[in-house]
C-alpha positions as CSV (number, residue, x, y, z in Angstrom):
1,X,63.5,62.5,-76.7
2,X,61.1,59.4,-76.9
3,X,60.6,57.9,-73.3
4,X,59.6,54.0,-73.3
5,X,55.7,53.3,-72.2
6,X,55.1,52.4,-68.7
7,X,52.8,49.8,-69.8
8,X,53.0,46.9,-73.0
9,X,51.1,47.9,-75.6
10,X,48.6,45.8,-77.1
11,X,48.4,44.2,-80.4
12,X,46.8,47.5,-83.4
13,X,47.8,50.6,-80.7
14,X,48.7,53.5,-83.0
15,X,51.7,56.0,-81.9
16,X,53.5,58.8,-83.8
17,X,57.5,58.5,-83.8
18,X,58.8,61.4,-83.2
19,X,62.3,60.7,-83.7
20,X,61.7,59.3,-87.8
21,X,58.0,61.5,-87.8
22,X,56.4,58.6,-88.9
23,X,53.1,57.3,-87.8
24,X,53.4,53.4,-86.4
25,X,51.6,50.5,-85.0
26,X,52.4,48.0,-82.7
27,X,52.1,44.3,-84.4
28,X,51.9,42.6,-80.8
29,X,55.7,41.9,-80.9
30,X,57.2,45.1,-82.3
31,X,56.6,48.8,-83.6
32,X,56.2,49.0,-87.2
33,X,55.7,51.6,-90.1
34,X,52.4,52.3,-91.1
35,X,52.4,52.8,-94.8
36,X,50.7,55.7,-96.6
37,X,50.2,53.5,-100.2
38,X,46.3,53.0,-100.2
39,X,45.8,50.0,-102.4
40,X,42.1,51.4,-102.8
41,X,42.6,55.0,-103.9
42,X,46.3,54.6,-105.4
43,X,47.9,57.1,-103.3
44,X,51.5,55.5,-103.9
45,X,50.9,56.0,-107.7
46,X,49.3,54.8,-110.6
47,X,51.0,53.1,-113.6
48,X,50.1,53.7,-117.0
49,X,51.3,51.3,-120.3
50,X,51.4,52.0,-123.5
51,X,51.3,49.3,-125.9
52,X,51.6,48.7,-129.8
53,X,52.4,51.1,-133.3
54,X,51.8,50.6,-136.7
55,X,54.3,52.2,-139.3
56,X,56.5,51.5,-138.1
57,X,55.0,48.1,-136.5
58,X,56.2,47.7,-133.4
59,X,55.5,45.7,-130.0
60,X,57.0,48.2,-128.1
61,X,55.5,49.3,-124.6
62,X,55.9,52.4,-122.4
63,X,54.9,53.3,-119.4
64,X,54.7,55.9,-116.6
65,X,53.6,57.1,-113.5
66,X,50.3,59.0,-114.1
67,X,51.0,61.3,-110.5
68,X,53.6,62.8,-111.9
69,X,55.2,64.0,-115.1
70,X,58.3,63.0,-117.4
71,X,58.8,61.1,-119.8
72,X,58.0,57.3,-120.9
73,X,60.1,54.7,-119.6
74,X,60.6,50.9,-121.7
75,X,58.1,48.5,-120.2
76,X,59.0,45.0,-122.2
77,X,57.4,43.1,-125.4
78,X,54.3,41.0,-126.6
79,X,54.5,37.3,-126.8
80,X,53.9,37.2,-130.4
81,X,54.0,39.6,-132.9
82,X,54.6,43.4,-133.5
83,X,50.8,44.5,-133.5
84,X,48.9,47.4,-132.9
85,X,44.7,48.4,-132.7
86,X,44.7,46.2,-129.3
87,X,42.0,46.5,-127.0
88,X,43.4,46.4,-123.1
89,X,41.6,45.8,-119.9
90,X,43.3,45.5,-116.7
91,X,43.0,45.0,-112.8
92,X,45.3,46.5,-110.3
93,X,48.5,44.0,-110.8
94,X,47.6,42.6,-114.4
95,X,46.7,44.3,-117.9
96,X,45.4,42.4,-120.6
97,X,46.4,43.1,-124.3
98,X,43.7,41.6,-126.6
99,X,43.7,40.9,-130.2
100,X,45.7,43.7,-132.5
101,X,47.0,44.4,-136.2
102,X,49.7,42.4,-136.7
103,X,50.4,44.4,-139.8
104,X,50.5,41.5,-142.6
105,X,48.3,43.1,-144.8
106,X,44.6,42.6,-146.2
107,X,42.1,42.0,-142.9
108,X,43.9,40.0,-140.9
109,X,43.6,40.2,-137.3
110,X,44.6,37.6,-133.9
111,X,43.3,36.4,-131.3
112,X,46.1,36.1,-129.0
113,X,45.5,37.7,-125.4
114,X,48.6,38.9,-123.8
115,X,49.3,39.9,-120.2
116,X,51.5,42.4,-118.2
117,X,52.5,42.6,-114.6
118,X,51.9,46.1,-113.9
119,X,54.2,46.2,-110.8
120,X,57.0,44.9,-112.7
121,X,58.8,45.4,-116.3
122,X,59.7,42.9,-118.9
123,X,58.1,41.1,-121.3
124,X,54.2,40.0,-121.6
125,X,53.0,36.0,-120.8
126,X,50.3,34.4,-122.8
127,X,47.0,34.6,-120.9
128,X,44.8,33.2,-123.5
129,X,42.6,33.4,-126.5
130,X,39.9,35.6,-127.5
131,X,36.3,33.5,-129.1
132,X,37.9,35.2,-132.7
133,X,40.5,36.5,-134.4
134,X,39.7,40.5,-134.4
135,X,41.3,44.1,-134.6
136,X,40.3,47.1,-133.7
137,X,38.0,46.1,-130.9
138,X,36.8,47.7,-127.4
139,X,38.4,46.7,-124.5
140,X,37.5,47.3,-120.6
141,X,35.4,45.6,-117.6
142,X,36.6,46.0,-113.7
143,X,39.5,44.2,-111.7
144,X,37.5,40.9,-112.0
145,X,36.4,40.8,-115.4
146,X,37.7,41.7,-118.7
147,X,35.6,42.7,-121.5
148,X,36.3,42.9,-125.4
149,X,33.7,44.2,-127.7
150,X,33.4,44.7,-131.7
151,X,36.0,44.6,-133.7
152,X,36.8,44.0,-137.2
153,X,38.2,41.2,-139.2
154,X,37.5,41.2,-142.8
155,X,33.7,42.0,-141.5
156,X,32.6,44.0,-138.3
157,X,31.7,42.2,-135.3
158,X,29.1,42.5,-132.7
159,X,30.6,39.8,-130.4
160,X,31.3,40.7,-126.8
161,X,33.6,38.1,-124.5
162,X,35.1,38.2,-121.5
163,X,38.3,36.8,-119.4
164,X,38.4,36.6,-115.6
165,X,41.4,39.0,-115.5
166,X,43.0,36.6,-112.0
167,X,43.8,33.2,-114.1
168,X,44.4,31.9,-117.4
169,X,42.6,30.7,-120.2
170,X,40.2,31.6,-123.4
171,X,37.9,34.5,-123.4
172,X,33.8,33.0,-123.5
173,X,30.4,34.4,-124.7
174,X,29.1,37.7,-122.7
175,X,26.5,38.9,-125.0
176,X,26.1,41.4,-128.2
177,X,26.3,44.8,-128.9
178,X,23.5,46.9,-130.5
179,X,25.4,47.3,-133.4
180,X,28.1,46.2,-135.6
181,X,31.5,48.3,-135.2
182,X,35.4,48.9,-134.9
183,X,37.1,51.4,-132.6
184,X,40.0,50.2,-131.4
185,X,40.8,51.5,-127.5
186,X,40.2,51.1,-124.2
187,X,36.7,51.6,-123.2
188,X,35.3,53.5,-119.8
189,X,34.5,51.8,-116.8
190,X,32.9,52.8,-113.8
191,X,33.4,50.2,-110.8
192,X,29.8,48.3,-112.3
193,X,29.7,48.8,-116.2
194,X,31.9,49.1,-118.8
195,X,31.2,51.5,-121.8
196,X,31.7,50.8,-125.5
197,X,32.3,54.5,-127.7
198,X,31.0,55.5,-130.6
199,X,32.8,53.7,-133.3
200,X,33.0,52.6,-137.5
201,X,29.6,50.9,-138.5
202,X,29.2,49.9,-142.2
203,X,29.9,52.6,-144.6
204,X,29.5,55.4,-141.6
205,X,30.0,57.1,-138.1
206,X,28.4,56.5,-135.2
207,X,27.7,59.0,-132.4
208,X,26.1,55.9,-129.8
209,X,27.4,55.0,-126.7
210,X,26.7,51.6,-125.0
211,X,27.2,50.1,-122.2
212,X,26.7,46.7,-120.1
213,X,26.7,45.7,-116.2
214,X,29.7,44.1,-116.1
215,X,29.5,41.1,-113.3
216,X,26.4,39.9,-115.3
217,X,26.2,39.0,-119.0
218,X,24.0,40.1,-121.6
219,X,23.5,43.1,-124.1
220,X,24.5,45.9,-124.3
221,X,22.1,48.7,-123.8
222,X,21.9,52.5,-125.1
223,X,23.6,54.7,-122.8
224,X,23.5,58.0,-125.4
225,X,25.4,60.0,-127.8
226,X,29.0,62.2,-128.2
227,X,29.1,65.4,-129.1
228,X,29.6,64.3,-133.1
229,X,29.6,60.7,-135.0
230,X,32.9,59.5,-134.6
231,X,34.4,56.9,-136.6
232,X,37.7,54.6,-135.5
233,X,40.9,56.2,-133.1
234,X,39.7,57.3,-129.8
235,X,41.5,57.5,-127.3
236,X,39.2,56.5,-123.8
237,X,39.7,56.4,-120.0
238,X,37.8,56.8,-116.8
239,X,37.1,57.5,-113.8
240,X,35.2,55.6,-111.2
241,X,32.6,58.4,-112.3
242,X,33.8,60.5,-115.2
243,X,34.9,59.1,-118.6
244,X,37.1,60.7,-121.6
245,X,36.9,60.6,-125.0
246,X,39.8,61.9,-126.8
247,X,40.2,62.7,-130.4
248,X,39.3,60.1,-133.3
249,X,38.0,60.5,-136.8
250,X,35.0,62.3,-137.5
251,X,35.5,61.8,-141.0
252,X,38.5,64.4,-140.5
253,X,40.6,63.6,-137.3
254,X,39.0,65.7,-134.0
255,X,41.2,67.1,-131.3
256,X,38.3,67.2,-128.8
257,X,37.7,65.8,-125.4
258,X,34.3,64.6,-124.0
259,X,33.4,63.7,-121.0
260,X,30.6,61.3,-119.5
261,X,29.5,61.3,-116.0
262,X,28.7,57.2,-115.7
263,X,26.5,56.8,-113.1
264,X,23.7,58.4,-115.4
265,X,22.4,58.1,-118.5
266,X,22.8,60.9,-120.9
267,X,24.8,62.6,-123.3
268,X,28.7,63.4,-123.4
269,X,29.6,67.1,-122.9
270,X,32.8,69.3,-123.9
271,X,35.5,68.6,-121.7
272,X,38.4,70.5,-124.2
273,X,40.6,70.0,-126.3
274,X,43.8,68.2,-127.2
275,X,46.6,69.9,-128.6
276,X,46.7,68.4,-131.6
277,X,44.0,66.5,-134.4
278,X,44.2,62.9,-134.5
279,X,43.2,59.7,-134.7
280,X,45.3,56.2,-133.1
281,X,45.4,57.9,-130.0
282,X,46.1,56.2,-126.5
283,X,44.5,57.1,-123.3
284,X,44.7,55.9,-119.7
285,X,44.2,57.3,-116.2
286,X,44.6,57.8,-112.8
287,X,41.7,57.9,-110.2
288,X,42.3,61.8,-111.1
289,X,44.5,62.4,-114.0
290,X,43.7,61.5,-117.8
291,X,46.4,61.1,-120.1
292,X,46.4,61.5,-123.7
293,X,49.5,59.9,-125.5
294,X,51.1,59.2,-129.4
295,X,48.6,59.5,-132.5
296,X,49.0,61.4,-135.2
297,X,47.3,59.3,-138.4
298,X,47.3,59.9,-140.9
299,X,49.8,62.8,-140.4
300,X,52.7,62.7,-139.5
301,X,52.9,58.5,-140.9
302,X,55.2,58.0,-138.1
303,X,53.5,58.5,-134.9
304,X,54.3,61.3,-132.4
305,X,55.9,61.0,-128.7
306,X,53.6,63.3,-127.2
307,X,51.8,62.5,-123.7
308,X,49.4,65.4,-122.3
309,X,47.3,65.2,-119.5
310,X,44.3,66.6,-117.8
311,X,42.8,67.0,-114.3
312,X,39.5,65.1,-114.9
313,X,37.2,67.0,-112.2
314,X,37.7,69.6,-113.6
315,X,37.3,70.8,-117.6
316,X,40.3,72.2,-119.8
317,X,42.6,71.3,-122.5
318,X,45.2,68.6,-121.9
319,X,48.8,70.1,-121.4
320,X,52.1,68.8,-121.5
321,X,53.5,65.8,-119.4
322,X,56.4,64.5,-121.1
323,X,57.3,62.0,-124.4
324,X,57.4,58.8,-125.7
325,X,60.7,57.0,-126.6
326,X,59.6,56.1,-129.8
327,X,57.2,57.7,-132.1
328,X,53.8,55.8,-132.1
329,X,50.2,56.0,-133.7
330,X,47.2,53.4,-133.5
331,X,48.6,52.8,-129.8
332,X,46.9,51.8,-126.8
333,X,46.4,52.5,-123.3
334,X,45.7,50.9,-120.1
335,X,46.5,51.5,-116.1
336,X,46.0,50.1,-112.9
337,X,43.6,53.0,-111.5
338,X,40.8,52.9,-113.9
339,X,37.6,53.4,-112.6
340,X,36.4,50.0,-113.2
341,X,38.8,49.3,-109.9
């Protein structure tokens, strides 16, 4: 039995209630619950979005809780178009969906920038604009800044731009990267620089890695190499200190994971493997779980429903978490636990 204080507590005193065995604090009028959801380390859960497929072309989205396993859930639409070959960045309560296939044929790409409320589910707003129409870009940057690099559009681009991820409005000039490419995915991020993978170049594969600071502009700058030159169809998330590269074409597709520690520079190691070769893979984490989702081009055509995940302290293959609703390939992925948070 819980006997009443002898004296008024004051305004932050702590006390355990041993009655609902939950810990509480007095507000200076009343007991309350102290909640165990740490906005900062995403104890209460991290939720993951998958977004975009092409053949079949759809603007479908799933998503699930990283923390746990099961399968994918119906998240909501794009504004526009069926699209896929998106590049996402995203900040604890908003992901950004920018640029994409829309599927028309020949080299056409859009510049349309699309935004989700991770906390909620339904349908995307329109944020914005990117400086070009582009697919198959690099998206990433921190929960201030979002970052697209690269791309493709009839001709490989070099162009990176940003968005400030809290408002609306059109993407502006950030810098350059070293080199001309296409990669379509997420990139890593680390809570001060965002990485762009190995990617496409003119008539070959590149194994370079770069990276820029991302509250500054500029650049980028040679961070170092993958285990192989990989061409377009990685899938990519991070840590705050580890990144994930997952599968992609190398000419052949790869079923390999490496993994970057971010506050260095150097090369990527062997993390594992994936349980299947692919390329139009999504990826997206957790401050400790990576997830490896759909894929499967150019075999099977239509996608798979396939999510796998990994513990990413550690090194392993990814196993089993759960499927898809749909069947999807050239997806993307994007959560509000990146490291960039």
């Amino acid at each position: 039995m819980e006997y009443p204080s002898l004296d008024k507590p004051k305004a932050g005193a702590i006390r355990f209630n041993t009655d609902s065995s939950q810990l509480e604090i007095y507000d200076g009028n009343q007991w309350t619950g102290v909640l165990a959801t740490s906005p900062e380390q995403q104890t209460g859960g991290t939720r993951a979005i998958f977004s975009g497929s092409y053949s079949p072309m759809l603007d479908t989205q799933n998503y699930v809780n990283v923390d746990s396993t099961g399968n994918a859930l119906d998240f909501g639409d794009f504004v526009g178009t069926d699209r896929s070959a998106i590049a996402t960045c995203g900040s604890r309560t908003r992901g950004l969906l920018m640029g994409g296939y829309p599927g028309s044929g020949g080299t056409a790409g859009v510049n349309d920038i699309d935004c989700n409320i991770f906390s909620s589910t339904g349908s995307c707003f329109d944020f914005g604009n990117l400086s070009e129409a582009v697919r198959y870009a690099v998206g990433g940057g921190d929960g201030t800044r979002g970052l697209r690099g690269g791309g493709y559009d009839g001709s490989f681009k070099d162009t990176i731009d940003y968005v400030t991820i809290s408002t609306t409005g059109n993407a502006v000039d950030f810098g350059n990267l070293a080199g001309l490419k296409f990669v379509f995915l997420n990139g890593a991020n680390s809570k001060t620089r965002t990485f762009f993978p190995t990617g496409y170049i003119p008539s070959t594969y590149s194994n370079v890695i770069e990276y820029v600071t991302t509250s500054t502009l500029g650049n980028a700058a040679d961070f170092g190499d993958q285990t192989s030159a990989r061409g377009y169809g990685q899938g990519i998330c991070s840590s705050a200190t580890r990144g994930l590269f997952y599968g992609g074409t190398g000419p052949g597709n790869l079923n390999i994971i490496d993994y970057l520690e971010l506050s260095t520079l150097g090369n990527a190691l062997d993390f594992g493997d994936i349980s299947y070769a692919t390329n139009g893979i999504a990826a997206s984490c957790s401050p400790t779980r990576g997830l490896n989702a759909a894929g499967g081009a150019p075999s099977p055509a239509t996608g798979r429903t396939t999510i796998e995940y990994v513990t990413i302290v550690s090194k392993g293959d990814s196993i089993d978490f759960g499927d898809l609703t749909v069947q999807m390939r050239y997806t993307t992925g994007i959560s509000n636990g990146h490291g960039g948070l």
